[in-house]
LUMPASE-863622 format. One record per atom (N, C-alpha, C, O, CB): atom name; x, y, z. Coordinates in steps of 0.1 Angstrom, whole numbers. Glycine has a CB too. Example, Ala and Ser with C-alpha at 12.3 -4.5 7.8 and 13.67 -1.06 7.14 Angstrom:
BEGIN
 atomo     u     v     w
     N   132   -57    78
    CA   123   -45    78
     C   132   -33    78
     O   142   -33    85
    CB   113   -45    90
     N   128   -22    71
    CA   137   -11    71
     C   129     0    79
     O   134    11    80
    CB   141    -6    57
% end
This chain:
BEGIN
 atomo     u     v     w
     N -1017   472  -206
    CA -1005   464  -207
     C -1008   450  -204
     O -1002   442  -212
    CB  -995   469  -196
     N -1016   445  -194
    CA -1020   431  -190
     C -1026   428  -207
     O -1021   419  -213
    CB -1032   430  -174
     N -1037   435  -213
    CA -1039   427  -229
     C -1031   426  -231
     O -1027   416  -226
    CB -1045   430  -241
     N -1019   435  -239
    CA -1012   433  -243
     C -1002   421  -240
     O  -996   417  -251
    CB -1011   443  -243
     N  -998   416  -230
    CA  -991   407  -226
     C -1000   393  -226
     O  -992   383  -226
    CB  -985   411  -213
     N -1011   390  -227
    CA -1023   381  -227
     C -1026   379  -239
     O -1032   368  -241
    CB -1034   385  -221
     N -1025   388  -251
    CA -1025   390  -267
     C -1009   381  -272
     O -1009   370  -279
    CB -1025   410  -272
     N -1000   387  -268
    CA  -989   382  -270
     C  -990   363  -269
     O  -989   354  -278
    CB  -980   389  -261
     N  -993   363  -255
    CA  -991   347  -249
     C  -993   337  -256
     O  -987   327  -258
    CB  -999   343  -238
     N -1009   344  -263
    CA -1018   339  -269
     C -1012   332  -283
     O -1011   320  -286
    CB -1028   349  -270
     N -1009   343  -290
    CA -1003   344  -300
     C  -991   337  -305
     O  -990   330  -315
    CB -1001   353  -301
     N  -983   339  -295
    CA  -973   323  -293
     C  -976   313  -291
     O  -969   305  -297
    CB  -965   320  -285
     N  -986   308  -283
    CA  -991   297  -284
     C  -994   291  -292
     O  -988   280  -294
    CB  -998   296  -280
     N -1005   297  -303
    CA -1007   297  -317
     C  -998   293  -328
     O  -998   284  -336
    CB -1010   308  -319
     N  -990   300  -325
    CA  -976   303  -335
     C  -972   290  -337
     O  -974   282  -346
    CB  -962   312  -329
     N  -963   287  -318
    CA  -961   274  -315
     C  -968   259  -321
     O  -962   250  -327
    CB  -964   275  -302
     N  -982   259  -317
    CA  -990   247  -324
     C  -991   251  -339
     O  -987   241  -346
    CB -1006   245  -318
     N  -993   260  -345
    CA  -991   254  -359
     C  -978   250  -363
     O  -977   241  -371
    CB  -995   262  -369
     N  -962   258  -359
    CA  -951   253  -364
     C  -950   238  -363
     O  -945   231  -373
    CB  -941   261  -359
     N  -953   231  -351
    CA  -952   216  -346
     C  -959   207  -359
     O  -956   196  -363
    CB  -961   213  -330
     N  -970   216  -363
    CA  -983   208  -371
     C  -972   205  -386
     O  -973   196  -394
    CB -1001   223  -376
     N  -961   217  -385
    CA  -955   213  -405
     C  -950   202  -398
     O  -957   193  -402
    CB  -939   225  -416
     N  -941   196  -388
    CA  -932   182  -385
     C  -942   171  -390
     O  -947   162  -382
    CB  -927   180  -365
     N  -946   170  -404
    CA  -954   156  -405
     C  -941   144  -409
     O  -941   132  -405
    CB  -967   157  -421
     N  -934   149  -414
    CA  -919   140  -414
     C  -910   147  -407
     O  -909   159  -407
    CB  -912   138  -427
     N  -900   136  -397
    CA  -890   139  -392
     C  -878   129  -389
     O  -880   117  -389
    CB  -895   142  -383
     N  -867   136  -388
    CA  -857   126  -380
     C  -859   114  -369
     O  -861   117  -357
    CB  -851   133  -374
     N  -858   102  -372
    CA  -861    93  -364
     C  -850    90  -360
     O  -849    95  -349
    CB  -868    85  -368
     N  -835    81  -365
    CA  -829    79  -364
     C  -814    81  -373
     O  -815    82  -385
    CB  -835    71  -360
     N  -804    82  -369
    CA  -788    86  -377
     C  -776    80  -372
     O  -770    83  -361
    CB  -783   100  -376
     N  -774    71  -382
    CA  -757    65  -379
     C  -749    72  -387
     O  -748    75  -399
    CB  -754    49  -382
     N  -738    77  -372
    CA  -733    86  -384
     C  -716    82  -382
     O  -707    87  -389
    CB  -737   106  -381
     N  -714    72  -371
    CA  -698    65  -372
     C  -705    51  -367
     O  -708    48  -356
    CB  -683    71  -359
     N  -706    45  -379
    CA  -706    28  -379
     C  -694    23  -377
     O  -684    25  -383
    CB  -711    22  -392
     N  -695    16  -369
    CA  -682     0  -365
     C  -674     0  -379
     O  -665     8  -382
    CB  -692   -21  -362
     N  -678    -9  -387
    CA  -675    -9  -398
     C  -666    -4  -407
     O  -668     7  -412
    CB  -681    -9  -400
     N  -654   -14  -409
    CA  -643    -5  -418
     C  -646     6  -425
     O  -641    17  -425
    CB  -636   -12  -427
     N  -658     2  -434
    CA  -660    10  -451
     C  -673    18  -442
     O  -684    17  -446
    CB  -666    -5  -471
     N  -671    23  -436
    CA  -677    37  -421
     C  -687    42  -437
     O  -698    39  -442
    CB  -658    56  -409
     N  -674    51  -441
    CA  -687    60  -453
     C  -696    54  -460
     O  -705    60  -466
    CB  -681    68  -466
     N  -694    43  -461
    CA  -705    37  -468
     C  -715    32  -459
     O  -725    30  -466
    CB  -701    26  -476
     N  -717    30  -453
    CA  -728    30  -442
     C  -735    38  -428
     O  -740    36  -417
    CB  -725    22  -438
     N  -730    49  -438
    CA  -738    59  -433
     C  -752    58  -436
     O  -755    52  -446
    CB  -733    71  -438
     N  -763    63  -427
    CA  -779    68  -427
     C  -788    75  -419
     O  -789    74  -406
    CB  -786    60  -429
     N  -793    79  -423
    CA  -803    84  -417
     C  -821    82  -422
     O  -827    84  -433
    CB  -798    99  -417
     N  -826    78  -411
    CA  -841    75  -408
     C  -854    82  -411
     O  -855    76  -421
    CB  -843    73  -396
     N  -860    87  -411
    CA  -871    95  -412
     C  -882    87  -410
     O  -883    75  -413
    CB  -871   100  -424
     N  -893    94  -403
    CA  -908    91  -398
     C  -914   100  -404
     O  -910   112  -406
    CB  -912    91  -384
     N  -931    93  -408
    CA  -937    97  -415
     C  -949   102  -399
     O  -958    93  -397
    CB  -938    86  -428
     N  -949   110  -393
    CA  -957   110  -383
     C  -972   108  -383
     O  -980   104  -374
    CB  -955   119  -378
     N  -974   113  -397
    CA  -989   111  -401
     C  -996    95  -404
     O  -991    84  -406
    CB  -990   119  -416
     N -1010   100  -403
    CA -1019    88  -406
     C -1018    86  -422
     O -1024    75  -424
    CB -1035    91  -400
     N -1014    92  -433
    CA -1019    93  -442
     C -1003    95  -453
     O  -992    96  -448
    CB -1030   104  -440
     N -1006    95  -466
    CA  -989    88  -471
     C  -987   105  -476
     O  -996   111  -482
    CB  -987    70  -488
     N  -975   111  -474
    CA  -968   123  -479
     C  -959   122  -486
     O  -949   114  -484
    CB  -963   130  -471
     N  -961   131  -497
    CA  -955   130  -511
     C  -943   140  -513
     O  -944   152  -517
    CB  -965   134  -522
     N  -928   131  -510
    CA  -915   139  -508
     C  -910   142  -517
     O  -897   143  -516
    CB  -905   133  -503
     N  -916   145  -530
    CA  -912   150  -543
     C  -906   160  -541
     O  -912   167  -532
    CB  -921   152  -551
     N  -891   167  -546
    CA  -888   178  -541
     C  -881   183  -530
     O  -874   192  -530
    CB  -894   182  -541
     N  -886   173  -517
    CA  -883   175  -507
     C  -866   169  -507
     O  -862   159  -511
    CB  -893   169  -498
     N  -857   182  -500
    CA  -842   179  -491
     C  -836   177  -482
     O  -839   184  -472
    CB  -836   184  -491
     N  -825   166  -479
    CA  -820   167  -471
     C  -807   177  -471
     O  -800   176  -481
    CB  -821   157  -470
     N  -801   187  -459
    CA  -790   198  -459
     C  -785   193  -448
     O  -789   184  -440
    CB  -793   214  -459
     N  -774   200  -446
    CA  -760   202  -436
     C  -749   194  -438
     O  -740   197  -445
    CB  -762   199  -421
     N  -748   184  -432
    CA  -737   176  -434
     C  -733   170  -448
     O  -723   169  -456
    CB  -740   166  -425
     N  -751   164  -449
    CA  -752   157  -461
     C  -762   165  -470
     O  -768   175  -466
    CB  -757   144  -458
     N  -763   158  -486
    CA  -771   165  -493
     C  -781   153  -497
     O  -777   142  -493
    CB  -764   174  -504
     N  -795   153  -504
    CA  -803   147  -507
     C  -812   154  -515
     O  -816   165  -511
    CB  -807   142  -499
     N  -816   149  -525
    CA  -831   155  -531
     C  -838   146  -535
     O  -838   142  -547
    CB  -832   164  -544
     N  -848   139  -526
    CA  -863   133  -531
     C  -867   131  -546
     O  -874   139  -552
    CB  -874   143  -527
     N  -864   122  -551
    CA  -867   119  -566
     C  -885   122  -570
     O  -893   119  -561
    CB  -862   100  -570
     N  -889   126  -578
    CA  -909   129  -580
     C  -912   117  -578
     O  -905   107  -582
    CB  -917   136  -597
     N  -923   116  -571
    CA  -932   108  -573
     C  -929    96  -559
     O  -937    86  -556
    CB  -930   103  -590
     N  -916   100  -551
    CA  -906    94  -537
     C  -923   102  -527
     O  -926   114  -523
    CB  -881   107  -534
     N  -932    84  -525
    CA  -937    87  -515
     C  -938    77  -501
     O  -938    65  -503
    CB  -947    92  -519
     N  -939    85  -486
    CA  -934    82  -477
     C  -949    76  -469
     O  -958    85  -468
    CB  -926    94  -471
     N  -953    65  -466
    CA  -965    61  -463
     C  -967    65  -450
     O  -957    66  -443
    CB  -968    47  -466
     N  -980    67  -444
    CA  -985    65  -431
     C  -982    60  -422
     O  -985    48  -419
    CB  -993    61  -429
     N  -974    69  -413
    CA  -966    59  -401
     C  -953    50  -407
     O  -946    43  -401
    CB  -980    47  -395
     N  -952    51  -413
    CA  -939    44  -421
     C  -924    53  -420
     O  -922    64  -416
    CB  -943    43  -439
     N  -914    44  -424
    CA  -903    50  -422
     C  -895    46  -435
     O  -897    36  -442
    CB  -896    46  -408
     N  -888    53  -438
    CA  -873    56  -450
     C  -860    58  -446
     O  -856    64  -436
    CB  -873    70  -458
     N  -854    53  -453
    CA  -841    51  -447
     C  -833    61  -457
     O  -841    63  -466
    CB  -835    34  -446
     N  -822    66  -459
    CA  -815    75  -471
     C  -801    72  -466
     O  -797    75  -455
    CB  -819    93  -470
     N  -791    64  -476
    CA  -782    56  -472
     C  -769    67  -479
     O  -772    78  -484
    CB  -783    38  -477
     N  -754    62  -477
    CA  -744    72  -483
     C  -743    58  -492
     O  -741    62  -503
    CB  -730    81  -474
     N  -743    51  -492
    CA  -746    37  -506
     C  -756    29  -501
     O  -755    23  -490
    CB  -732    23  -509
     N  -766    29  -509
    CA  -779    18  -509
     C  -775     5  -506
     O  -778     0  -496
    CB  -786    17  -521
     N  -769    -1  -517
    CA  -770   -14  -520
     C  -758   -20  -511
     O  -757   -32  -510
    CB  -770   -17  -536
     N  -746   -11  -503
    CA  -739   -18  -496
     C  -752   -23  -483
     O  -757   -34  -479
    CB  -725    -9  -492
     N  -756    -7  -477
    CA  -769    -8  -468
     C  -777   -20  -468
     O  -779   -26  -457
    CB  -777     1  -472
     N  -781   -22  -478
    CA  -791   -32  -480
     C  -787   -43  -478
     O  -793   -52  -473
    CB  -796   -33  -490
     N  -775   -44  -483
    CA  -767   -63  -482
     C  -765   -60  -469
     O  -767   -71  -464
    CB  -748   -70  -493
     N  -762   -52  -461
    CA  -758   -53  -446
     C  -769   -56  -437
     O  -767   -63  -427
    CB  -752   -40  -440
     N  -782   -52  -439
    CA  -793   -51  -427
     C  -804   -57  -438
     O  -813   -62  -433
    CB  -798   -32  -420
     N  -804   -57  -453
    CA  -819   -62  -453
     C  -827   -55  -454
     O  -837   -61  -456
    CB  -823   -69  -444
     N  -829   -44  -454
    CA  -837   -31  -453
     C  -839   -28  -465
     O  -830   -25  -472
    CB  -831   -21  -447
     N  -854   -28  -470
    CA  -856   -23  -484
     C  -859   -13  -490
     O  -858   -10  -502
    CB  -862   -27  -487
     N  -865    -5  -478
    CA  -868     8  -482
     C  -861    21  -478
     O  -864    31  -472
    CB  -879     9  -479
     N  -847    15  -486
    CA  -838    28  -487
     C  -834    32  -500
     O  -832    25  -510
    CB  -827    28  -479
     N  -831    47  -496
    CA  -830    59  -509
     C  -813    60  -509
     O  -805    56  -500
    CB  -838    78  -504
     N  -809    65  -522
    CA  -794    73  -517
     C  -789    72  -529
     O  -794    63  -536
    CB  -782    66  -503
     N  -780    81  -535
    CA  -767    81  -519
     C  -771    95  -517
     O  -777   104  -523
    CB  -745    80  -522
     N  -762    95  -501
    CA  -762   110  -497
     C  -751   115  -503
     O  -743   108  -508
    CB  -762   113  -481
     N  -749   129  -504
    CA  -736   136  -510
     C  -731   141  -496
     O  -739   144  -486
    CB  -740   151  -523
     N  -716   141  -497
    CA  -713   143  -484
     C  -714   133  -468
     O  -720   123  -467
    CB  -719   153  -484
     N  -708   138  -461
    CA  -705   131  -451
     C  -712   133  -437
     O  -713   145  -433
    CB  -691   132  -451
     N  -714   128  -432
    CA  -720   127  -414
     C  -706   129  -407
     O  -698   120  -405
    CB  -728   110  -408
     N  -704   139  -402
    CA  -693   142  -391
     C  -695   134  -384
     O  -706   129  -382
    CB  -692   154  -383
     N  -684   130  -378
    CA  -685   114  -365
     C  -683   127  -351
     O  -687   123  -340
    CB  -664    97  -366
     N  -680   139  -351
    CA  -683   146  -346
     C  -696   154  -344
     O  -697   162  -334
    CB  -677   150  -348
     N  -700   153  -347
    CA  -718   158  -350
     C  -721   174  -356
     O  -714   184  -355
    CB  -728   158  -334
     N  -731   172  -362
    CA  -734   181  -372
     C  -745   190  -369
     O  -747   194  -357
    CB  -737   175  -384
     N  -755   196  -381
    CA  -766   197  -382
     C  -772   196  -396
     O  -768   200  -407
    CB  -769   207  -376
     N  -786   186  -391
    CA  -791   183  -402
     C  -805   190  -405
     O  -811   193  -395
    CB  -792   169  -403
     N  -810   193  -420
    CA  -822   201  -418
     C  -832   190  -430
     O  -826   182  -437
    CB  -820   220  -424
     N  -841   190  -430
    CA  -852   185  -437
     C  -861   195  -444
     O  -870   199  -436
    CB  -859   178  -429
     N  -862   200  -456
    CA  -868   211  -460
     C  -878   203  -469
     O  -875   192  -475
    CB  -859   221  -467
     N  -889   211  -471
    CA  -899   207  -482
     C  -896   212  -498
     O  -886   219  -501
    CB  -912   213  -477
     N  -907   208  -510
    CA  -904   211  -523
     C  -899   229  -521
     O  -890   234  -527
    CB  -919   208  -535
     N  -907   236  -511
    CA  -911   247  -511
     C  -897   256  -502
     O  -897   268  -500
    CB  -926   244  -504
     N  -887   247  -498
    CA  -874   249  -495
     C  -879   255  -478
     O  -871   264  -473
    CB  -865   261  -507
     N  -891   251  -471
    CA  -896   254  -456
     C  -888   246  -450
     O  -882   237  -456
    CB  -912   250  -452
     N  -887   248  -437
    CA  -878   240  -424
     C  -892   230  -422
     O  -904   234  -419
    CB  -872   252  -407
     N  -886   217  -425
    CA  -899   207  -416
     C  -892   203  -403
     O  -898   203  -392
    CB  -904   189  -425
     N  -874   201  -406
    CA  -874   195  -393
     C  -858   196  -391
     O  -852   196  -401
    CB  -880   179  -392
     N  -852   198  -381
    CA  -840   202  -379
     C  -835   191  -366
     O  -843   186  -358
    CB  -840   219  -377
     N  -819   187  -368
    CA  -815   183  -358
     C  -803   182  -356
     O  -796   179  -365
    CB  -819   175  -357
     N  -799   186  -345
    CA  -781   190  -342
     C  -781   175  -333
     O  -789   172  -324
    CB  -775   209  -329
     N  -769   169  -339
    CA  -767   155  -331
     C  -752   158  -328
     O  -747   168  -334
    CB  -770   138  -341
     N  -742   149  -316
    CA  -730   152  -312
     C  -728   141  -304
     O  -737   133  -302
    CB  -728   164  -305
     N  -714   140  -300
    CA  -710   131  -291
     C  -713   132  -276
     O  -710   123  -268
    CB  -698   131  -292
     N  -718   139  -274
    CA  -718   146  -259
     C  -733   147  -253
     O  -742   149  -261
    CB  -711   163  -260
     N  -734   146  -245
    CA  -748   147  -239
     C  -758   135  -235
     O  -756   125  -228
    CB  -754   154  -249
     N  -767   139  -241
    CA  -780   129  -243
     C  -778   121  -250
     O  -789   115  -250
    CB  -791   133  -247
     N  -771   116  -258
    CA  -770   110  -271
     C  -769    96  -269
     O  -761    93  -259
    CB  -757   115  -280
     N  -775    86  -274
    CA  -765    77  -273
     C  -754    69  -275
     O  -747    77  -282
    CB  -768    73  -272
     N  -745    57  -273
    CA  -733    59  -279
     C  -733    48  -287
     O  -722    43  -288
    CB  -722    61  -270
     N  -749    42  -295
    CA  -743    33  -305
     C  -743    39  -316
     O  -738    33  -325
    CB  -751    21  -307
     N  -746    51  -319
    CA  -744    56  -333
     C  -729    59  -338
     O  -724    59  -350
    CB  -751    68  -335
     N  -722    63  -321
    CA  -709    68  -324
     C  -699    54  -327
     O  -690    51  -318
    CB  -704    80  -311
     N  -699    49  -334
    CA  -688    37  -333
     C  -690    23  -321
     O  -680    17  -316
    CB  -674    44  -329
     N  -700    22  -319
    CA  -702    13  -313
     C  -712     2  -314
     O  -711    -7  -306
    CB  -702    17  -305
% end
């Protein structure tokens, strides 16, 4: 019984470190109730590239709230970040920010949602439930 429970441990452990190893992109940051009258249009969300090395988001989606699909050849450099806007070019005239994608389909609950990040291969890379409540902070919510 003691292997057996020492086989197991093991085995999760395992499990554990490779699932962390797919997060090479993730959620960095999400505004999802901007100040701002025209709110839906400045909606986004962030993404990190965690890796040393540039990953190729061909294929890759964004789900839940909002929708997204990675145009071919949409790649994310080393340590770098992407922005994915619900209008680009309002985005851009607002902050200056050049390296953003979009639009998203759909809306960011000002209530909070859940968002998933899947690869070409339709795998979970990265998941995240954001809300008003908690840990959160409170410039995303309208402030």
């Amino acid at each position: 019984m003691k292997f057996c429970s020492i086989f197991l441990a093991a085995a999760f452990l395992l499990l554990a470190g490779y699932v962390r190893a797919d997060s090479t992109v993730v959620f960095n940051e999400i505004m999802y109730h901007p100040r701002a009258t025209n709110e839906a249009q400045l909606e986004w969300i962030e993404l990190h590239n965690q890796m040393a090395v540039d990953m190729d988001l061909s294929g890759w989606s964004l789900a839940g709230g909002v929708r997204f699909t990675f145009a071919e050849g949409t790649v994310l450099g080393g340590g770098k970040y992407l922005v994915v806007a619900s209008a680009p070019a309002t985005f851009i005239a607002a902050t200056g920010v050049t390296n953003v994608l979009g639009p998203l389909t759909g809306r960011l609950s000002n209530s909070g949602d859940m968002l998933e990040l899947r690869n070409n291969s339709q795998r979970l890379m990265d998941a995240v439930s954001y809300g008003v409540e908690g840990d959160w902070p409170v410039g995303p919510d309208g402030a």
